[in-house]
mmCIF file as Biopython writes it, N, C-alpha, C and O atoms, coordinates in Angstrom:
data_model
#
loop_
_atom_site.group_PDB
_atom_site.id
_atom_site.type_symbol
_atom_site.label_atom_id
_atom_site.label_alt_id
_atom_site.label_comp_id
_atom_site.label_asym_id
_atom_site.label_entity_id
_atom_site.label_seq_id
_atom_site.pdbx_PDB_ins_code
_atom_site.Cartn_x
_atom_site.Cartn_y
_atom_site.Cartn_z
_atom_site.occupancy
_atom_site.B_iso_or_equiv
_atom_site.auth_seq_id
_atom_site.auth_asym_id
_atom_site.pdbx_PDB_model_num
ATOM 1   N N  . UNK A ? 1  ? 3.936   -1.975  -15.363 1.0 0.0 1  A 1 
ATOM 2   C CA . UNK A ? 1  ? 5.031   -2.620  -16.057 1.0 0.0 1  A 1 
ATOM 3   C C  . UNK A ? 1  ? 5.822   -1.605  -16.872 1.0 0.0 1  A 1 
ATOM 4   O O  . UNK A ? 1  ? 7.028   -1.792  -16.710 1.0 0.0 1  A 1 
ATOM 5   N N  . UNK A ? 2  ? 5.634   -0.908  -17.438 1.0 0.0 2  A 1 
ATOM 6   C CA . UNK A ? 2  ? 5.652   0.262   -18.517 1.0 0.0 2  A 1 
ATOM 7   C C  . UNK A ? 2  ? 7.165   1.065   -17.222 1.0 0.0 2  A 1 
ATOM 8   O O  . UNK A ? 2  ? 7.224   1.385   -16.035 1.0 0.0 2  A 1 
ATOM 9   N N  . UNK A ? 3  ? 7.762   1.059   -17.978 1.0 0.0 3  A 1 
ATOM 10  C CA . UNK A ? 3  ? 8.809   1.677   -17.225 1.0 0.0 3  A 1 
ATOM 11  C C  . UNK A ? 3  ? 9.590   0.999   -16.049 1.0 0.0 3  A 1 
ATOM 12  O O  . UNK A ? 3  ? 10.503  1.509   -15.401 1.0 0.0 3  A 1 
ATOM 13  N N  . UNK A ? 4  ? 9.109   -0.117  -15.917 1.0 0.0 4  A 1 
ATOM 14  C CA . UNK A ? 4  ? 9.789   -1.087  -14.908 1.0 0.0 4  A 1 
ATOM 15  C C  . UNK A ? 4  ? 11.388  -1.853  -15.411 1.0 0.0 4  A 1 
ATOM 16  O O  . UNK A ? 4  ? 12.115  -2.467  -14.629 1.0 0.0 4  A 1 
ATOM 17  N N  . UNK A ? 5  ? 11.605  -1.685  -16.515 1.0 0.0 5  A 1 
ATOM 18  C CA . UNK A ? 5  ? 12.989  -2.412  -17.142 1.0 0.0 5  A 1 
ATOM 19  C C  . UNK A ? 5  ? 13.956  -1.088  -16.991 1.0 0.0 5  A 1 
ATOM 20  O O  . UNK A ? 5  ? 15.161  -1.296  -16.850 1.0 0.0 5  A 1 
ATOM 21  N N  . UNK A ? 6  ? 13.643  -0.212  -17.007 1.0 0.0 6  A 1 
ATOM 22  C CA . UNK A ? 6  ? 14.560  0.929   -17.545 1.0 0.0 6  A 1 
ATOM 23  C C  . UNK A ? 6  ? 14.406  1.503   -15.869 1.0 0.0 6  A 1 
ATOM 24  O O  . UNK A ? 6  ? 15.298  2.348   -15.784 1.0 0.0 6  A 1 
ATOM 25  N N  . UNK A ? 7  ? 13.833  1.442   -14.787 1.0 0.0 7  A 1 
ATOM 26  C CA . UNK A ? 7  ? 14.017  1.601   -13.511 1.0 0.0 7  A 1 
ATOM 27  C C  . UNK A ? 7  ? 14.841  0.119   -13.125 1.0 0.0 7  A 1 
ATOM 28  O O  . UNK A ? 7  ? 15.400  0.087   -12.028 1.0 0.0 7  A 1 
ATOM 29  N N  . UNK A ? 8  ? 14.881  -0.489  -13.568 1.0 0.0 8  A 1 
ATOM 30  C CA . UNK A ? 8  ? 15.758  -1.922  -13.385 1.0 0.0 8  A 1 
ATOM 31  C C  . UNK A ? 8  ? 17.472  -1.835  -13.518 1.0 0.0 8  A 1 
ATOM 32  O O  . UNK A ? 8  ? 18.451  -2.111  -12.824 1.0 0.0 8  A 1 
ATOM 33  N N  . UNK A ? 9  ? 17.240  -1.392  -14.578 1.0 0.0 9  A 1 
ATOM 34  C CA . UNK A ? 9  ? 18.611  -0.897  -15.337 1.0 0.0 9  A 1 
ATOM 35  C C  . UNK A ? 9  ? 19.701  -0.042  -14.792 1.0 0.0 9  A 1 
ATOM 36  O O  . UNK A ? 9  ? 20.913  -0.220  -14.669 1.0 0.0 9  A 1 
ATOM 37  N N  . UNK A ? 10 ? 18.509  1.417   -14.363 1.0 0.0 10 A 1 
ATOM 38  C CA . UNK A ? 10 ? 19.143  2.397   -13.707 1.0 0.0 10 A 1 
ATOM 39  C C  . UNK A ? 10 ? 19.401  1.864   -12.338 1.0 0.0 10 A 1 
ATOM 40  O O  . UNK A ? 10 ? 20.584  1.891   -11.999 1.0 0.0 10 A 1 
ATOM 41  N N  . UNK A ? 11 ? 18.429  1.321   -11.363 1.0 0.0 11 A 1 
ATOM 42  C CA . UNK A ? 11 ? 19.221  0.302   -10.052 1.0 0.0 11 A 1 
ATOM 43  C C  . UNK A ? 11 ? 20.288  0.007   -9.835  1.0 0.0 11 A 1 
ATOM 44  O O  . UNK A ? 11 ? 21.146  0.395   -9.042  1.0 0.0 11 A 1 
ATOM 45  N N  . UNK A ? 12 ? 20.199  -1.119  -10.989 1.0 0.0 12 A 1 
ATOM 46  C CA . UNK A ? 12 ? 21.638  -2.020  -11.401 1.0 0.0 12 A 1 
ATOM 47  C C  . UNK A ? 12 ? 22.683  -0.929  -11.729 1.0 0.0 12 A 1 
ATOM 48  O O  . UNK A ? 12 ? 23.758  -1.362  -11.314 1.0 0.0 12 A 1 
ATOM 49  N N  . UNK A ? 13 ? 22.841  0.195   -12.243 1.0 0.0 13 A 1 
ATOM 50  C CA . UNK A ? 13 ? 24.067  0.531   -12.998 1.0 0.0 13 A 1 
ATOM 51  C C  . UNK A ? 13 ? 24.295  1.278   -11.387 1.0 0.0 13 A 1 
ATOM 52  O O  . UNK A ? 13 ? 25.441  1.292   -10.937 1.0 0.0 13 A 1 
ATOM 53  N N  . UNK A ? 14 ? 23.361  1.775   -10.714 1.0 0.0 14 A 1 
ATOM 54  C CA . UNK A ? 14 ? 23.909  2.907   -9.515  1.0 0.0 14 A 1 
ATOM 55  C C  . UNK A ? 14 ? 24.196  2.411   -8.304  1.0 0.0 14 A 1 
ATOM 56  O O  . UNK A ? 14 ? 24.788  3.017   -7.411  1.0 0.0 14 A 1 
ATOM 57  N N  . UNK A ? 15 ? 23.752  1.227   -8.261  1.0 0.0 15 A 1 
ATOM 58  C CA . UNK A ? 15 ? 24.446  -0.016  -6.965  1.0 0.0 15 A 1 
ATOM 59  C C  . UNK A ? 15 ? 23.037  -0.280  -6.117  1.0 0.0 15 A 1 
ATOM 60  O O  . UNK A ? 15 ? 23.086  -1.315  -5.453  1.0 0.0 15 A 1 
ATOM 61  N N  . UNK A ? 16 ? 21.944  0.372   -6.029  1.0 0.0 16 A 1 
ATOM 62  C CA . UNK A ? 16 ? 20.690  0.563   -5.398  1.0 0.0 16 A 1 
ATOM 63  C C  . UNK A ? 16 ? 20.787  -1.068  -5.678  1.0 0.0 16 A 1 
ATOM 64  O O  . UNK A ? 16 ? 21.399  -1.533  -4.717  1.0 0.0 16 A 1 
ATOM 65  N N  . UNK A ? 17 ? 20.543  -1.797  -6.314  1.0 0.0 17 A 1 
ATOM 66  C CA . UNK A ? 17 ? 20.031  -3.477  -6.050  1.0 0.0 17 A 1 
ATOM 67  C C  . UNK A ? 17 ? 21.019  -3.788  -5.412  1.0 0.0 17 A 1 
ATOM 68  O O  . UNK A ? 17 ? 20.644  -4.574  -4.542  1.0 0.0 17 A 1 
ATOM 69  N N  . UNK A ? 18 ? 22.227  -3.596  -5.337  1.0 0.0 18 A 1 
ATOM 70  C CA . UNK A ? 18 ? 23.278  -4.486  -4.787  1.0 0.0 18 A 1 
ATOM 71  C C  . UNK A ? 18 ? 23.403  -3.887  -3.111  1.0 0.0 18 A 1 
ATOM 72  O O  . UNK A ? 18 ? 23.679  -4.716  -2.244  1.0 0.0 18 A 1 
ATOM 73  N N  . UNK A ? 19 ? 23.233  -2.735  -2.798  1.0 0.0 19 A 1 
ATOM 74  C CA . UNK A ? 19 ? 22.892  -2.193  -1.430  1.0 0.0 19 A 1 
ATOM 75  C C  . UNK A ? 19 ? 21.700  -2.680  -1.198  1.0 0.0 19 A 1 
ATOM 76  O O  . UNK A ? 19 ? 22.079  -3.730  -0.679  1.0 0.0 19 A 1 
ATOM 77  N N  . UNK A ? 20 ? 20.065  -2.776  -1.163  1.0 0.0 20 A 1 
ATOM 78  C CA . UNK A ? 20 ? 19.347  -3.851  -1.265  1.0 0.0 20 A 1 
ATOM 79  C C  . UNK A ? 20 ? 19.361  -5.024  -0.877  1.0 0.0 20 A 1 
ATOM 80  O O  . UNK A ? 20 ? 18.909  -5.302  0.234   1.0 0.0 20 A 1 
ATOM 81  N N  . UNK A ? 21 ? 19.838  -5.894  -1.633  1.0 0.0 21 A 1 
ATOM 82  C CA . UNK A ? 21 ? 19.891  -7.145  -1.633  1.0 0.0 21 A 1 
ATOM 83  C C  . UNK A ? 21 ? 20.604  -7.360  -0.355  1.0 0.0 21 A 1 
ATOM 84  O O  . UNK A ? 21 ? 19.986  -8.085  0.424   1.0 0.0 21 A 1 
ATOM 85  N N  . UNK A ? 22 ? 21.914  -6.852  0.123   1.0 0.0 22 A 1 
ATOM 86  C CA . UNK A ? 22 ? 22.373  -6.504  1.683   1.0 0.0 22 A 1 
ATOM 87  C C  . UNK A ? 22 ? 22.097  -6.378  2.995   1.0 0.0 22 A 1 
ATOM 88  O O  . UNK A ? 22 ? 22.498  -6.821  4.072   1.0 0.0 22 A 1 
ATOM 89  N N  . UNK A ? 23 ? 20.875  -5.261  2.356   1.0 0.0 23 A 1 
ATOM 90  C CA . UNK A ? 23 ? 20.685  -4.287  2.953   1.0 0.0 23 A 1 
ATOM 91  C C  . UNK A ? 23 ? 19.462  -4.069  3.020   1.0 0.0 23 A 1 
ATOM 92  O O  . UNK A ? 23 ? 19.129  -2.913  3.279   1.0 0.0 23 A 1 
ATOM 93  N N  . UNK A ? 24 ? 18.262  -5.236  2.782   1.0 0.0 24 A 1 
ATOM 94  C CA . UNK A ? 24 ? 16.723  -5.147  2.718   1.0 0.0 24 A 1 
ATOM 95  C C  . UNK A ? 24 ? 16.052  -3.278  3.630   1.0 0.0 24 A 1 
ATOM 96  O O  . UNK A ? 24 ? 16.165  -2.665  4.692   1.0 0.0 24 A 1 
ATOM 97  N N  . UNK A ? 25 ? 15.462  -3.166  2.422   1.0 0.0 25 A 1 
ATOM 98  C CA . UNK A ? 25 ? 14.525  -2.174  3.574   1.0 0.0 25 A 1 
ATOM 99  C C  . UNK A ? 25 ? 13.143  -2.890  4.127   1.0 0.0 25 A 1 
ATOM 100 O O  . UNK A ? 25 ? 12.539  -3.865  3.681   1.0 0.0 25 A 1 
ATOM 101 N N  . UNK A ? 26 ? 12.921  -2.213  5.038   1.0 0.0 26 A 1 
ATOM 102 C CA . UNK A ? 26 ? 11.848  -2.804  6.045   1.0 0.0 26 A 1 
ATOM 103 C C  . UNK A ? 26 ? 10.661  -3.145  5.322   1.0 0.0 26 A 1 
ATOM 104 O O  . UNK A ? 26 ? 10.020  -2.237  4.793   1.0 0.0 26 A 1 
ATOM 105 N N  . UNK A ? 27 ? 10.217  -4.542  5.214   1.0 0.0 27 A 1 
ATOM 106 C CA . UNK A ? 27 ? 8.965   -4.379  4.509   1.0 0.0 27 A 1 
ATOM 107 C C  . UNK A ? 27 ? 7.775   -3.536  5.130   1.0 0.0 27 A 1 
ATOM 108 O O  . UNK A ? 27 ? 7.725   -3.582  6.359   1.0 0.0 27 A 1 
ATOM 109 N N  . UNK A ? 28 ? 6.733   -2.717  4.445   1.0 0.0 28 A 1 
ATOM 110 C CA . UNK A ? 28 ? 5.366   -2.311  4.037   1.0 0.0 28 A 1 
ATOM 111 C C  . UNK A ? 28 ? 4.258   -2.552  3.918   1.0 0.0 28 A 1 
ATOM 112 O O  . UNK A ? 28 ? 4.003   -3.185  2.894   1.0 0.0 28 A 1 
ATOM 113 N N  . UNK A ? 29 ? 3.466   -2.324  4.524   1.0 0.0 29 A 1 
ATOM 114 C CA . UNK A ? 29 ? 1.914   -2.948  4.422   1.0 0.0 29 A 1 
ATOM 115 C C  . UNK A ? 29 ? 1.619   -2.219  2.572   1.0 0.0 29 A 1 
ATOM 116 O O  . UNK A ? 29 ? 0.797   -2.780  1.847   1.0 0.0 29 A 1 
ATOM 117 N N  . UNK A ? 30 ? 2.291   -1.160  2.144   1.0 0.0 30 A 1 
ATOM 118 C CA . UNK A ? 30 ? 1.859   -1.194  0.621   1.0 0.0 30 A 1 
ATOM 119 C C  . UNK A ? 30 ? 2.906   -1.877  -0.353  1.0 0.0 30 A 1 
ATOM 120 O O  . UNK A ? 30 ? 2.729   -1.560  -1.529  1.0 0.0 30 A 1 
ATOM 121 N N  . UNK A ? 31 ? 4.018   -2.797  -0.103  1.0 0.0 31 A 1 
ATOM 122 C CA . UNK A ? 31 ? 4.786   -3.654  -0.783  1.0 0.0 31 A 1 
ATOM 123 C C  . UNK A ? 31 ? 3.898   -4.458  -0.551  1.0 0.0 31 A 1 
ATOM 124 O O  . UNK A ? 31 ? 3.419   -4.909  -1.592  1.0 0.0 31 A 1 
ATOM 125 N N  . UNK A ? 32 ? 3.347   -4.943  0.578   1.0 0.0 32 A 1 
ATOM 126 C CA . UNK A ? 32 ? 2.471   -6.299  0.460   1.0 0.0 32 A 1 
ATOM 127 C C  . UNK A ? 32 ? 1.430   -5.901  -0.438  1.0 0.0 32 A 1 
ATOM 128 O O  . UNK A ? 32 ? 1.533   -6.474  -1.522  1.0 0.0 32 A 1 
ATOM 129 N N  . UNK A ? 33 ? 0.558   -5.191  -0.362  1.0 0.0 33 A 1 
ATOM 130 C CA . UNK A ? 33 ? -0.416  -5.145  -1.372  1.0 0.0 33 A 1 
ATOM 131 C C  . UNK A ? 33 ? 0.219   -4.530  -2.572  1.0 0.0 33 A 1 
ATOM 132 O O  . UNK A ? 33 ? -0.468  -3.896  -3.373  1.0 0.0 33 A 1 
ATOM 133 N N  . UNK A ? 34 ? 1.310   -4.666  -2.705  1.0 0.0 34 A 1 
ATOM 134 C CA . UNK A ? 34 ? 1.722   -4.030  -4.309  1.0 0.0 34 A 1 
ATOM 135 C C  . UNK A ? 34 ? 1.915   -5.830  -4.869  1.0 0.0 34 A 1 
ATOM 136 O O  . UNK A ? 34 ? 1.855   -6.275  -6.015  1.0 0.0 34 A 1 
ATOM 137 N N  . UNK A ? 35 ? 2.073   -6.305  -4.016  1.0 0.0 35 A 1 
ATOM 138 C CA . UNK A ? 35 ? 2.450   -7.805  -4.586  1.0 0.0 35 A 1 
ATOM 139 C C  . UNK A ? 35 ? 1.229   -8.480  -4.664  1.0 0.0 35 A 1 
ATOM 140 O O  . UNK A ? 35 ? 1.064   -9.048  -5.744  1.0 0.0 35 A 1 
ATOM 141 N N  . UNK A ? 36 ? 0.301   -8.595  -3.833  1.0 0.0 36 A 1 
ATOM 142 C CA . UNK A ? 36 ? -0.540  -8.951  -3.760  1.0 0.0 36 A 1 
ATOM 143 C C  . UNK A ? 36 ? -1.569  -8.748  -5.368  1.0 0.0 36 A 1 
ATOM 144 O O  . UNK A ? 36 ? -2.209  -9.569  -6.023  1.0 0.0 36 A 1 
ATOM 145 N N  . UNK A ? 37 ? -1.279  -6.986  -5.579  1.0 0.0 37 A 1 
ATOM 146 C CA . UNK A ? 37 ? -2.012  -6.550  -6.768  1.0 0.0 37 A 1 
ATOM 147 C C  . UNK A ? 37 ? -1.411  -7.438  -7.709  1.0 0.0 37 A 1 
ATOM 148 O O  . UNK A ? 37 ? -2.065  -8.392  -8.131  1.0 0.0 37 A 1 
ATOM 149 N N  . UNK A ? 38 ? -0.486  -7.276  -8.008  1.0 0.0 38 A 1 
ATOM 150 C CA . UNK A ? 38 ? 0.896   -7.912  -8.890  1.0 0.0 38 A 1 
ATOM 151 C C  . UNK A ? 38 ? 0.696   -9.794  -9.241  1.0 0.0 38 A 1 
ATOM 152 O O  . UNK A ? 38 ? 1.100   -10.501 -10.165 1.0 0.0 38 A 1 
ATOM 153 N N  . UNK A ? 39 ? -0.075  -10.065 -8.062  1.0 0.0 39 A 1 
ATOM 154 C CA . UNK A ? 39 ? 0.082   -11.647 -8.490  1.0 0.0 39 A 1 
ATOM 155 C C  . UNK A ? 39 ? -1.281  -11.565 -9.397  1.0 0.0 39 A 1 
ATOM 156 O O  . UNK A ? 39 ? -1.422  -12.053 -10.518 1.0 0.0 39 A 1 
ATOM 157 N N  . UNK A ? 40 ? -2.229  -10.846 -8.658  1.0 0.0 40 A 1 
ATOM 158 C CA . UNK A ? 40 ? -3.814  -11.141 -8.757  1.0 0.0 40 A 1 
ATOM 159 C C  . UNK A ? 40 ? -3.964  -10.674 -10.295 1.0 0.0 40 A 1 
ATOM 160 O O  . UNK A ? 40 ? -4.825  -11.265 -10.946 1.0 0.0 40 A 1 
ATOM 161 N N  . UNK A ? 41 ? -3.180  -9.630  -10.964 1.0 0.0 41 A 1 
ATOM 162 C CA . UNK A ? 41 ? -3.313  -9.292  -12.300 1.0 0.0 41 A 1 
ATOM 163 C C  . UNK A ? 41 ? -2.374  -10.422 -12.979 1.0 0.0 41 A 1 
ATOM 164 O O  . UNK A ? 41 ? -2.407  -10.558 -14.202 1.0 0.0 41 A 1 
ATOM 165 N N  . UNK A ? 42 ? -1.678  -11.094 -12.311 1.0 0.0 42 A 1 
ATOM 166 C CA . UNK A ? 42 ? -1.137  -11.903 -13.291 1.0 0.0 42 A 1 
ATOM 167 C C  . UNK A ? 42 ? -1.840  -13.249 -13.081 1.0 0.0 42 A 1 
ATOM 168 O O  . UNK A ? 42 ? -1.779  -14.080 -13.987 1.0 0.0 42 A 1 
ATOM 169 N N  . UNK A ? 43 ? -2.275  -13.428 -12.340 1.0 0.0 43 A 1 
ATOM 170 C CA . UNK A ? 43 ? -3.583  -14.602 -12.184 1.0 0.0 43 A 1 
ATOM 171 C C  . UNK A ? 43 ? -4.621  -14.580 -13.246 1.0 0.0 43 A 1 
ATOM 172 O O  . UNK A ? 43 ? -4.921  -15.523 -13.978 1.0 0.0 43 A 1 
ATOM 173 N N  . UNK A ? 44 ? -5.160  -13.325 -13.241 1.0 0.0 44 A 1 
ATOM 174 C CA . UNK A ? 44 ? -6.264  -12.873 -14.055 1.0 0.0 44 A 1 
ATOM 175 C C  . UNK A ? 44 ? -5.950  -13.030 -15.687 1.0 0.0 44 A 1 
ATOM 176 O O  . UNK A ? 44 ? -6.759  -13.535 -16.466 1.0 0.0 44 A 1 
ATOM 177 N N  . UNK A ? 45 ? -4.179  -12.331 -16.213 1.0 0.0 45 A 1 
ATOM 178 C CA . UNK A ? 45 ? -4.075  -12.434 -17.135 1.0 0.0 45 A 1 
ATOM 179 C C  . UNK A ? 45 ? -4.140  -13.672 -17.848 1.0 0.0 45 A 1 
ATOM 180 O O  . UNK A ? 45 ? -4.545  -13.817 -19.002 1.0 0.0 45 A 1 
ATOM 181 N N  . UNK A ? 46 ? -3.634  -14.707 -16.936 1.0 0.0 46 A 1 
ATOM 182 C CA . UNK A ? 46 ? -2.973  -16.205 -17.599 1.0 0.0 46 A 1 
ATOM 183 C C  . UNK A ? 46 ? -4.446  -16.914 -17.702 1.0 0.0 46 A 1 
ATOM 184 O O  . UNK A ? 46 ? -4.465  -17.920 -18.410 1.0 0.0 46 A 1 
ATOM 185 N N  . UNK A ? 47 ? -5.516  -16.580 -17.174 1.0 0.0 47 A 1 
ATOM 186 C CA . UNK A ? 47 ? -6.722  -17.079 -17.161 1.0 0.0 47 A 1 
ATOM 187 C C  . UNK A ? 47 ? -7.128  -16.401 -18.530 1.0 0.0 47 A 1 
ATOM 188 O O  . UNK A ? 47 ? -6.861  -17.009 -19.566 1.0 0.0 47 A 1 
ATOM 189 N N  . UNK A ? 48 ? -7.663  -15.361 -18.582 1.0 0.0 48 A 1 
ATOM 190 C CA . UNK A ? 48 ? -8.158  -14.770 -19.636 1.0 0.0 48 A 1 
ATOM 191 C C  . UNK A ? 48 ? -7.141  -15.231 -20.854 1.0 0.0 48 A 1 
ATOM 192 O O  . UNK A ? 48 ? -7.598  -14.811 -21.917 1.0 0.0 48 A 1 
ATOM 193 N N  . UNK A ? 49 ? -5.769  -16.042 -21.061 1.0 0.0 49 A 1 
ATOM 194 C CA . UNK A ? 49 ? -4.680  -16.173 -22.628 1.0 0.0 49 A 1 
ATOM 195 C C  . UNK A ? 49 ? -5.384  -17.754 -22.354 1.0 0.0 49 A 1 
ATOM 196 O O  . UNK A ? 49 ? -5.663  -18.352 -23.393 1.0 0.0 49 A 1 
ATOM 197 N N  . UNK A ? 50 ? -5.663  -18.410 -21.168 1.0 0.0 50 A 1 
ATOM 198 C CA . UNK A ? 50 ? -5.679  -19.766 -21.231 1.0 0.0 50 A 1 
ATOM 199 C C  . UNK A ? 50 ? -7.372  -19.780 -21.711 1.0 0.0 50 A 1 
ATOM 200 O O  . UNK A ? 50 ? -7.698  -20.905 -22.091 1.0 0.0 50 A 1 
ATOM 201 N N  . UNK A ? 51 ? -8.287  -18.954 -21.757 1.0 0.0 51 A 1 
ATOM 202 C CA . UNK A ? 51 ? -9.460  -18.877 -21.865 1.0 0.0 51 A 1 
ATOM 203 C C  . UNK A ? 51 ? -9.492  -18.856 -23.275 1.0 0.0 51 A 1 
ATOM 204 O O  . UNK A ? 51 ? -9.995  -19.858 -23.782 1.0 0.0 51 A 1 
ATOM 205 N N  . UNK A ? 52 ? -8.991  -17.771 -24.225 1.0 0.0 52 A 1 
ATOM 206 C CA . UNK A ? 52 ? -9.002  -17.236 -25.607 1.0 0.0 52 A 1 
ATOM 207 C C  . UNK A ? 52 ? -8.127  -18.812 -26.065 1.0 0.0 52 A 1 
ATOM 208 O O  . UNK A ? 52 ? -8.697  -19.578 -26.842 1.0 0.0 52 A 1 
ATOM 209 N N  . UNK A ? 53 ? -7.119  -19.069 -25.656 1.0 0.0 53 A 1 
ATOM 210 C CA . UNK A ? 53 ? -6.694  -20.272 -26.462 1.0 0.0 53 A 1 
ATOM 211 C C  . UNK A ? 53 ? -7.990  -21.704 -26.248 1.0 0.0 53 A 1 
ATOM 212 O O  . UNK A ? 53 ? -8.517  -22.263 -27.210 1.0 0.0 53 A 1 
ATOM 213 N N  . UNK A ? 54 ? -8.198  -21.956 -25.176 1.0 0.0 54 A 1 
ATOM 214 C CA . UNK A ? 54 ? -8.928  -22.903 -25.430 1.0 0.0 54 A 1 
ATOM 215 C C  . UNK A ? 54 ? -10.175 -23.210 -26.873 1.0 0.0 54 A 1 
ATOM 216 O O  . UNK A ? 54 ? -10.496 -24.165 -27.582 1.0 0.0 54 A 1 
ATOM 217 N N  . UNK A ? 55 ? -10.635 -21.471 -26.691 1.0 0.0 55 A 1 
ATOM 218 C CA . UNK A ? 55 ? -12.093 -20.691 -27.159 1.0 0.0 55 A 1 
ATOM 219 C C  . UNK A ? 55 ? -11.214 -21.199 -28.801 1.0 0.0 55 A 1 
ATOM 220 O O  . UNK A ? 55 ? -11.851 -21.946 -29.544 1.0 0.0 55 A 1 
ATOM 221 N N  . UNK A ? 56 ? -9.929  -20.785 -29.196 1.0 0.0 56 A 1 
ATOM 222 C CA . UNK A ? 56 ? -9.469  -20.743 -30.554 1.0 0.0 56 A 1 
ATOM 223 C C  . UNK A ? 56 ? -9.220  -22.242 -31.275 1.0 0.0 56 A 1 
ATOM 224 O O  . UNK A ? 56 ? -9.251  -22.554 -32.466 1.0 0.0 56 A 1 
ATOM 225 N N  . UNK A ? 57 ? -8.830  -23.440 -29.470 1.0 0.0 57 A 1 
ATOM 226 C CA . UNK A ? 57 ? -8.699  -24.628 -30.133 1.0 0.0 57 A 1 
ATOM 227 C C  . UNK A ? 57 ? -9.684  -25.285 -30.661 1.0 0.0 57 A 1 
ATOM 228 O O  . UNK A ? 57 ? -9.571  -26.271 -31.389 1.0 0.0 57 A 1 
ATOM 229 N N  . UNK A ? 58 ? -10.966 -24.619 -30.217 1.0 0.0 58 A 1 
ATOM 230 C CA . UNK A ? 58 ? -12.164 -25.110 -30.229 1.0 0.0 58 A 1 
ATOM 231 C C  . UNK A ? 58 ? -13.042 -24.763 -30.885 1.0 0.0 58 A 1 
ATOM 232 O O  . UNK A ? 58 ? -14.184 -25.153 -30.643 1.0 0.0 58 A 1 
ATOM 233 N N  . UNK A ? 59 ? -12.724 -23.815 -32.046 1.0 0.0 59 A 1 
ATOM 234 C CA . UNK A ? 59 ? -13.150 -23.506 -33.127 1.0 0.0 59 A 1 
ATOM 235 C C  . UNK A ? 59 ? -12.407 -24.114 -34.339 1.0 0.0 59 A 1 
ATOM 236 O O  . UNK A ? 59 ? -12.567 -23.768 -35.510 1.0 0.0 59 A 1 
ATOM 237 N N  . UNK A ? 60 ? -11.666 -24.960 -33.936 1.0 0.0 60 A 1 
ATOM 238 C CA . UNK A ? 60 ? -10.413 -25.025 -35.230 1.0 0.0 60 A 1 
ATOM 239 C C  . UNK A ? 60 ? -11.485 -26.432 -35.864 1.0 0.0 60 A 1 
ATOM 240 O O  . UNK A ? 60 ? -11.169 -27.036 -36.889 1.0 0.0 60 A 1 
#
């Protein structure tokens, strides 16, 4: 994540998303597993905030 807004930014200002979006490059067997990683850590995260909140309602 760490550097992903400011590679966003620079995209957008140099036309790279808007050639893109056009102009798809070929998907990747490592875009798929970059997404794949990408969901599974955000799976993991929302479990572990929904875990600590429950743990906090349930001390109250």
């Amino acid at each position: 994540v760490d550097g992903k807004l400011l590679e966003f930014i620079k995209d957008l200002h140099s036309g790279k998303l808007h050639k893109d979006f056009h102009n798809p490059p070929p998907p990747t067997q490592q875009t798929s597993t970059t997404t794949i990683v990408s969901v599974a850590v955000s799976l993991l995260f929302n479990t572990i905030i929904n875990f600590i909140c429950l743990e906090f309602s349930n001390s109250i």
